[in-house]
N, C-alpha and C positions, 0 to 999 in steps of 0.2 A: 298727741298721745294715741291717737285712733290708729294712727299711721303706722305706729310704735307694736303696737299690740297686733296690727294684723299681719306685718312683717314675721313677728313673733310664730302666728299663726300658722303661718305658709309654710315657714321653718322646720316646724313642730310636724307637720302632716309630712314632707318629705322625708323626713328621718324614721315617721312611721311605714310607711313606702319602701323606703330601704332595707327598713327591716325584715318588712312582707316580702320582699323578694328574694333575702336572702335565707329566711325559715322557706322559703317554697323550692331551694334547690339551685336557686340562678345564681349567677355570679358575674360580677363587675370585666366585660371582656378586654379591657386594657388593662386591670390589674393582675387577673388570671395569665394574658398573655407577658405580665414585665416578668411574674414566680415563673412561668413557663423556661421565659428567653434566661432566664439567670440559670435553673436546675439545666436546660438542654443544652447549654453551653460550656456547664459543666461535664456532662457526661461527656456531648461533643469533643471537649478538648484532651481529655484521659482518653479517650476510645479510639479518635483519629485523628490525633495530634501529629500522625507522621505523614500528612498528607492534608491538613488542613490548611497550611500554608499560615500560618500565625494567627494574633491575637484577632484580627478582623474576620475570621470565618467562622461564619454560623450554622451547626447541623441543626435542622428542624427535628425534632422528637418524631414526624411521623414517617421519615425518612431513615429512620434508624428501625423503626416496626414494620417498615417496608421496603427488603433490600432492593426490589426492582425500581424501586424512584430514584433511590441513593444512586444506584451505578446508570442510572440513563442520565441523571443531571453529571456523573463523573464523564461518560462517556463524552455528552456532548460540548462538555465545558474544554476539555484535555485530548479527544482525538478529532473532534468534527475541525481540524483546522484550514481554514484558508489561503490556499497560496496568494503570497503577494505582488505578485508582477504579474499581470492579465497574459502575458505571453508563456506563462508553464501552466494554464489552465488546459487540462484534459477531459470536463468535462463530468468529475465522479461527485465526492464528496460533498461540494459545494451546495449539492440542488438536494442531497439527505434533509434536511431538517424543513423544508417549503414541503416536501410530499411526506413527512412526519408527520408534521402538523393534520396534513387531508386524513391521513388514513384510519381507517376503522381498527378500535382496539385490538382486537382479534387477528387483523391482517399479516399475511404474508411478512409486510416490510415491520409492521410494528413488533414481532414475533423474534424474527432475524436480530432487529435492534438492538429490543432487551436484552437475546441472548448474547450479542458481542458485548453489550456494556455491562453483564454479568460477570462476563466471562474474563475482560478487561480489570476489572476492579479487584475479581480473583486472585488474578496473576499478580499484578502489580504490587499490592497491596500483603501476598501472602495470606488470603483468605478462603480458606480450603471450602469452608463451608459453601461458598455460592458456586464451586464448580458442578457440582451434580443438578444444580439450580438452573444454570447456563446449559448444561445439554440438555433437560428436558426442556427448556423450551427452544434449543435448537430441534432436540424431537417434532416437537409441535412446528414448526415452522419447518420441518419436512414433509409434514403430512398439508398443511396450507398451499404447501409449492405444488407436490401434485395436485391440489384442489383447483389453485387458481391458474394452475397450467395445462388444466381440460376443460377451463372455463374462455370460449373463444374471446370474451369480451376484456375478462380479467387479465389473458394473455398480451393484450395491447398496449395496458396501461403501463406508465410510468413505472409508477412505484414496483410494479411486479419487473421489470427489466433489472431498475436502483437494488431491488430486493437480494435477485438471485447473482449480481457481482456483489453484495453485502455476504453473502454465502461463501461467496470465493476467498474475501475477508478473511473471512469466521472458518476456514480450512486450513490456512494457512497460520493463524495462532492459535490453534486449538486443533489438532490435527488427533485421533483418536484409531483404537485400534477394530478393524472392520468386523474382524472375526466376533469379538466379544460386544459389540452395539448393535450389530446388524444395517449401519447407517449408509453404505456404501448399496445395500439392494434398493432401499429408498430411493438413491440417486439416479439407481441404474433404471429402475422403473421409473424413476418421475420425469427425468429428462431423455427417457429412450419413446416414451410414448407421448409425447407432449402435445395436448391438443388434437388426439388422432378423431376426434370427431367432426374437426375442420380439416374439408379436403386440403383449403390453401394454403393450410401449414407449412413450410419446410420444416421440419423437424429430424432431427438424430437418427442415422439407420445405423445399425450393424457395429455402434463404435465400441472400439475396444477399451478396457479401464485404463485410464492414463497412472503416470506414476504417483499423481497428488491427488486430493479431493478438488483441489484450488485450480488444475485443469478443467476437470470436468465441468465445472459449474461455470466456464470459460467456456465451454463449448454449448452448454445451455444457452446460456449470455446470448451466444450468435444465434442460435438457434432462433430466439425469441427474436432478436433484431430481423432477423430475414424475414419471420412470419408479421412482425409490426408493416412491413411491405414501405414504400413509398410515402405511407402518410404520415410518417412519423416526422417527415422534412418539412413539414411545415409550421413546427411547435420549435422553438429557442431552446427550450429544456430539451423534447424530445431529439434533436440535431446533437446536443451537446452530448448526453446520455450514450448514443450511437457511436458519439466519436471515440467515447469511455473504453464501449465495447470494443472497438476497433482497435485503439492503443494498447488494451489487454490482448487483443487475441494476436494484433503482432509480435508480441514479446513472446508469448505463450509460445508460438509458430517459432519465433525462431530459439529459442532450446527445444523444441521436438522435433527440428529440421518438418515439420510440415507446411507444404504451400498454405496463404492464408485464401479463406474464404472470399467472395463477393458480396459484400452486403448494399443496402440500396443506396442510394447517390456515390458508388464506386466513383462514376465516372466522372461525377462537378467533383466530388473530394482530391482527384489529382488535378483536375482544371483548372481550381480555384487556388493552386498552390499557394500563390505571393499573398492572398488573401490571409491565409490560415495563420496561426502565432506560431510560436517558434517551437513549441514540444510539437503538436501536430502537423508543422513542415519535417522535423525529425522522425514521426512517424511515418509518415509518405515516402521521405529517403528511404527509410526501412525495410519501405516492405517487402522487397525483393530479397531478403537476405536470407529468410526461410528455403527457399528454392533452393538457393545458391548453396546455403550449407545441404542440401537435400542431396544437390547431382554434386558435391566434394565427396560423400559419402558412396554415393553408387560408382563413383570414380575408382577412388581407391579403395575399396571393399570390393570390388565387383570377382565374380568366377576369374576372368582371363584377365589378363595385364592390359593397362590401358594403353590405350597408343598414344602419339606424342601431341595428334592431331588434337583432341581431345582434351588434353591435358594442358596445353597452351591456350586452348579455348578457356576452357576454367580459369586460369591466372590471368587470362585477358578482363575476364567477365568479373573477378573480384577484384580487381585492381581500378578498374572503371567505377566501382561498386564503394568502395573506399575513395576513390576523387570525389564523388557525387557529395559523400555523407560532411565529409571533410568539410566542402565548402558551406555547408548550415554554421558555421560558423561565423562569417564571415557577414551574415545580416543578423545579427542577433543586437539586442538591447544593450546601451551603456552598462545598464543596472544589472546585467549578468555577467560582468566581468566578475572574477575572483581577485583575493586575493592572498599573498603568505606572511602568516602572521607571526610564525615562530618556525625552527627550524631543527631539528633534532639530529644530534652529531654521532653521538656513542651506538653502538648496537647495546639492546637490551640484555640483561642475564636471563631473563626467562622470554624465551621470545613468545611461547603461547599465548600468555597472560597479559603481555603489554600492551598499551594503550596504544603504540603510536608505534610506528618503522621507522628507522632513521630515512632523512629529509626533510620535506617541506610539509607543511599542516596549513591548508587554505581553509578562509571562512568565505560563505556565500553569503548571498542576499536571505534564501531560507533555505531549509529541507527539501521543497520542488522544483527549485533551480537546482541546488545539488544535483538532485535524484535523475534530471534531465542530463546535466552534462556526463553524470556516469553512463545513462544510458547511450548515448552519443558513443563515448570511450568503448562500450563492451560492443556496438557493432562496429566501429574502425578494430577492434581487435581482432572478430571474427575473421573479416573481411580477408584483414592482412594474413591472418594464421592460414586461411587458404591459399594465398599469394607465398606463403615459404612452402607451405608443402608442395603447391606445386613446382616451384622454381627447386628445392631439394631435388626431387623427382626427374623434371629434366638435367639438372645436373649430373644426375647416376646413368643418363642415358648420354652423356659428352654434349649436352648442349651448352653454347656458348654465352659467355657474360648473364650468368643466372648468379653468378655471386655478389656482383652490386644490389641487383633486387632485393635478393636474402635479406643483405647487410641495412641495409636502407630501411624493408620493411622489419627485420627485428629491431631496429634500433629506435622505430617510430611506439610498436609494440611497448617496451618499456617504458618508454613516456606514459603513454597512455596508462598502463598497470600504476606506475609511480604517481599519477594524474590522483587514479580510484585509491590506492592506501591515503592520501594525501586528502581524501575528503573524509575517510575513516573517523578521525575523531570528531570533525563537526556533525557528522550522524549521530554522534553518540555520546555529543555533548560530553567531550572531555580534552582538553589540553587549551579551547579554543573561548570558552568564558573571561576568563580573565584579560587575558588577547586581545576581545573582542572590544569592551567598555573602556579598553585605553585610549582605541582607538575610535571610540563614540558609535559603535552602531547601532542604529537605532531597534535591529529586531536581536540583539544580544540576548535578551532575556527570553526570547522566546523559542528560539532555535540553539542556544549555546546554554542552558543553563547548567552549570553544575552543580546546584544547591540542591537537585533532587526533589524541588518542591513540584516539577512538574516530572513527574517519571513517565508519564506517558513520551512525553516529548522523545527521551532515549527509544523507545517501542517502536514512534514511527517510524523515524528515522534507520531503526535495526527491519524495519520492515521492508522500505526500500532499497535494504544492503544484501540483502538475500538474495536474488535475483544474479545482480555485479559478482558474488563474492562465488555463486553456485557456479556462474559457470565459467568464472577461471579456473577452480578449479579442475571442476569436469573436465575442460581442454587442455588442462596442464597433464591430465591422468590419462588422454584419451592417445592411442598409440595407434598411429596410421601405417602398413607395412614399410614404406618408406621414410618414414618420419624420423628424422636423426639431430633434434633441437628440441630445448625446453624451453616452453615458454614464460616458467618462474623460475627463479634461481632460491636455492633447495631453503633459503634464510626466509626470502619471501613467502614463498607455498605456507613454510612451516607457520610463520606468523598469518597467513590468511586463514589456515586450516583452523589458529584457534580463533581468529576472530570471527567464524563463523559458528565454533563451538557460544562462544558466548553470544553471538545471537540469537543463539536458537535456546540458551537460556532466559533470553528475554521475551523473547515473541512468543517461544512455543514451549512454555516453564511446566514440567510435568506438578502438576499439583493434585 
């Protein structure tokens, strides 16, 4: 009985306990948190049910009172993706979220972040309210970039290099007009004076404003790699980071036809060739193609008529220039073979609007194998476009069997153009979903989805098409006095011209 009554006892006094706890204000924190998880899942599901991706996603309640959590966990869940095949590693993305983590709230790189995963979530999503959100603290993280870019120590680090190509990013979907922000003098003074209190800067003299914001902060990029000097070869990330820099500013270079820079380990970076993976041996092919298109243009633009001397030299030197690139094929991975998975017969009725060009529609391995073999395609294109015009040219002066070349080099040309529309829809996740799962691929869902549940997916992908898509056309538009060939044929143009419209509704959606 004793036993009985003190049970009782114990009973009694914990229910008094409970009580006193709960007249004093406290509350039971797994009961509070199941009313919590029930009411925030309901709002969650009414509020972003068009992006929640079904009945298993859970928006925390303090993620919805604070949009900058919301779009950093959208950000990094939907664009931080990793490529799959170690040989289209270039060296960006990958190392974002290791020097996320280091950085101070405040910081440059933490600044930049928020504001693309603001800015990201905006667009996507149709959410107007966080765009003015996303540029002030892209503001703020222009004022950080001059800060940490006249701080000699803070110029060194990592995250400040990661930071200002995350800018370059954030220029390129979010592109804004100069006059009415003021944000292009920020640029021009942060990256023209960079660091000028360290003598051993290399730093930007005299440069002139390129045509994008997404240039400049490309020549920032260098800027800062040349002043990290040497020691930056010694760190995994720092190397990898470098190489980032590098594979942007040769792209960069070669649509501005300018020479590219020398940054440091130039010289192991071409020694080391057979070493390097297969984006970064394509970038090495590359880098001479800036030049190249540099003296095509003083060629045939020049005051006085070129001479034949000259001008045989040039089709000598691209046609060498085009062997070189060609053979990167030839060591590449199983795993980046292609393949065609459907094939499209009819021409469209609206050719703007269409998903696809008649022919073939191949699926890759992901998005940075894609993105690799276009780039590949757009410098054999250049390469050759130099090789007709020169071979046109001697032909208008009686020079002999210059019509094989033509024929041969345009014929290689449309392959290649047919190569890039033909990856069009696996950018952009459409024709290639259903295709894909018949055929069992393992990253279908992740590179081909067309359920829309992951719409960034479409974004990257329109973000690596920009580039490919800008400068066929540019050279389809660009008219050499000699020049007596088109490089697209008028069905083609017209359907790239609007899939370029629709990109730039995706990446660069005026909201």
């Amino acid at each position: 009985m004793d036993l009985i009554f003190r049970n009782e006892t114990r009973t009694t006094e914990r229910k008094v306990q409970r009580s006193k706890f709960h007249d004093h204000g406290f509350h039971n924190p797994l009961k509070t948190a199941a009313v919590s998880t029930d009411v925030e899942w309901s709002i969650a599901h009414r509020k972003y049910g068009a992006w929640a991706n079904g009945a298993n996603f859970l928006m925390p309640l303090s993620f919805m009172q604070d949009p900058e959590k919301e779009a950093l966990c959208y950000w990094f869940l939907h664009f931080v993706m990793l490529p799959r095949h170690p040989d289209s590693i270039c060296g960006y993305m990958e190392h974002l979220l290791p020097l996320y983590q280091n950085a101070k709230v405040d910081s440059l790189l933490s600044l930049i972040t928020s504001a693309s995963a603001l800015s990201s979530l905006g667009k996507v999503h149709g959410r107007k309210s966080l765009m003015p959100v996303a540029n002030k603290m892209y503001g703020r993280a222009l004022i950080a970039a001059q800060s940490s870019i006249y701080d000699p120590v803070e110029a060194k680090k990592d995250e400040t290099l990661m930071a200002v190509m995350l800018m370059s990013l954030y220029e390129v979907s979010h592109p804004r007009n100069p006059q009415s922000t003021g944000i292009r003098d920020d640029l021009r003074s942060s990256h023209q004076g960079m660091v000028c209190s360290c003598p051993n800067l290399i730093f930007l003299k005299a440069i002139n404003m390129p045509r994008h914001g997404k240039d400049y902060h490309t020549d920032g990029a260098v800027a800062l790699a040349k002043h990290r000097g040497e020691e930056q070869l010694q760190s995994e990330m720092s190397r990898n980071l470098l190489q980032a820099v590098r594979t942007q500013m040769v792209m960069t270079c070669i649509e501005r036809r300018k020479p590219i820079e020398i940054l440091p380990g130039h010289t192991e970076w071409f020694s080391n060739f057979k070493q390097q993976n297969a984006a970064n041996r394509l970038t090495i092919l590359t880098a001479g193609l800036p030049e190249l298109r540099l003296n095509a243009k003083k060629t045939f633009y020049s005051v006085d008529s070129p001479d034949v001397k000259s001008v045989r030299a040039l089709r000598d030197a691209a046609v060498r220039m085009d062997i070189s690139i060609a053979g990167w094929v030839g060591d590449l991975p199983e795993a980046w073979s292609y393949r065609v998975i459907t094939h499209v017969e009819a021409m469209p009725e609206h050719l703007s609007t269409a998903d696809a060009f008649p022919g073939d529609i191949d699926l890759y391995q992901d998005v940075y194998v894609a993105n690799t073999w276009n780039t590949y395609r757009i410098a054999r294109f250049l390469a050759l476009s130099i090789v007709i015009d020169s071979s046109c040219w001697l032909a208008s002066v009686s020079e002999s069997q210059q019509e094989t070349d033509f024929l041969d080099a345009l014929a290689t040309i449309r392959r290649l153009v047919r190569g890039i529309c033909a990856s069009i829809p696996f950018h952009l996740c459409s024709h290639t979903s259903s295709a894909a799962l018949e055929l069992g691929s393992p990253h279908s869902t992740a590179a081909c989805n067309i359920s829309d549940n992951r719409p960034s997916t479409r974004m990257l992908g329109a973000y690596f098409l920009l580039t490919p898509l800008k400068v066929l056309l540019q050279q389809s538009s660009e008219k050499y006095p000699y020049r007596q060939w088109n490089c697209l044929p008028s069905e083609q143009k017209m359907w790239l011209e609007g899939r370029l419209a629709h990109l730039r509704s995706l990446c660069i959606r005026d909201c």
